[in-house]
Structures are given as C-alpha cells and as structure tokens.
C-alpha positions in Angstrom: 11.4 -22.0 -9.2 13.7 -22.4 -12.7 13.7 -18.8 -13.2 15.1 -18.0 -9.1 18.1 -20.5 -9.7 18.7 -19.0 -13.4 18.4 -15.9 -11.3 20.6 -16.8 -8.6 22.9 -18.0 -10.9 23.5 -15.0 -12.7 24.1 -13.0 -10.0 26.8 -15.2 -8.5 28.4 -15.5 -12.0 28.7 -11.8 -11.9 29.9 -11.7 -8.0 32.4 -14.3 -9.2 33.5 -12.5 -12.2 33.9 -9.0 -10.5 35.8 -10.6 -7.9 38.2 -11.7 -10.2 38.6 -8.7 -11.6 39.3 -7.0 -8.6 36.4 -4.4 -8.8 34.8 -3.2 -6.0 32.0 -0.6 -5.2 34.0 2.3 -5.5 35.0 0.9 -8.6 31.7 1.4 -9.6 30.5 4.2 -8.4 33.9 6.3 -10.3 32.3 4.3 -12.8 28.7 5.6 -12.8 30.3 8.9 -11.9 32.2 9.0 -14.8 29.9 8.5 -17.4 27.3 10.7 -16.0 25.1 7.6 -16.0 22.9 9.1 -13.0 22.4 12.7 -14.5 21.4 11.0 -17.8 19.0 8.8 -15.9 17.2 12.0 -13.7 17.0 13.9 -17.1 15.2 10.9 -18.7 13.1 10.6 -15.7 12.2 13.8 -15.3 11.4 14.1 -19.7 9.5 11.2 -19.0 7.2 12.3 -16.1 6.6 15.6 -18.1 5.7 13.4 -21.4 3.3 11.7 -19.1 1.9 15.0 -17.7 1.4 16.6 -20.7 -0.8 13.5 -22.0 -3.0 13.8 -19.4 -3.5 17.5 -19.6 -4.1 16.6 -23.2 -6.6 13.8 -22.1 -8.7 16.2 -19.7 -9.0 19.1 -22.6 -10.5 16.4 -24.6 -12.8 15.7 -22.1 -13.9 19.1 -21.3 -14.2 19.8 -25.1 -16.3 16.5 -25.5 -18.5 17.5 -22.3 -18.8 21.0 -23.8 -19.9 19.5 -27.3 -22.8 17.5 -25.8 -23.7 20.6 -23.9 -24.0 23.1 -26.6 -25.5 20.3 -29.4 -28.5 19.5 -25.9 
C-alpha cells in the first residue's frame, strides 16, 4: 500500500512539474526523437536478444558434446 501512494506520488509530482514547465507530448516525442533514444534502444535490444541466442547455441553444443562423451567412453 506505502509503495502505491509513494508511487502515485511520484507521478503526480512529475504531471505537476511538466505542467509547469509547459511540456507536452510532442514536447517529448521531439525529445526522444532527437536523441535517437528509440534507435539506441532497438539496437540494444536487438544485441541483447542475439547475446542471449548465442548462449544458448553455446548451451546445446555443450550438451551434445557431453551426450557424445558418455557415448563414445559406454
């Protein structure tokens, strides 16, 4: 329950705050845009999925070579 109203409370200090400032979405999204903050993102992403693809290719030739060991030492 305490961490929803800290929660809450965040988020309407930030609302508050940006309205202020007078920034809106399309603030925002020039913003994002500008920095190249969501081709950055889909490049990490995507060097992360093949990280993570690669370790499991890893993991299965292990386990072959392991299957194959017990095989040739029966």
């Amino acid at each position: 329950m305490i961490k929803r109203i800290i929660l809450i409370s965040l988020v309407a200090v930030f609302a508050y705050y940006a309205g202020i400032q007078g920034i809106t979405p399309g603030n925002i999204t020039d913003w994002f845009e500008g920095n190249k903050i969501t081709e950055t993102l889909k490049s990490t992403v995507s060097k992360t999925l093949e990280l993570a693809e690669e370790k499991q290719v890893a993991e299965k030739a292990g386990n072959l070579i392991d299957d194959l060991k017990e095989n040739v030492s029966d």
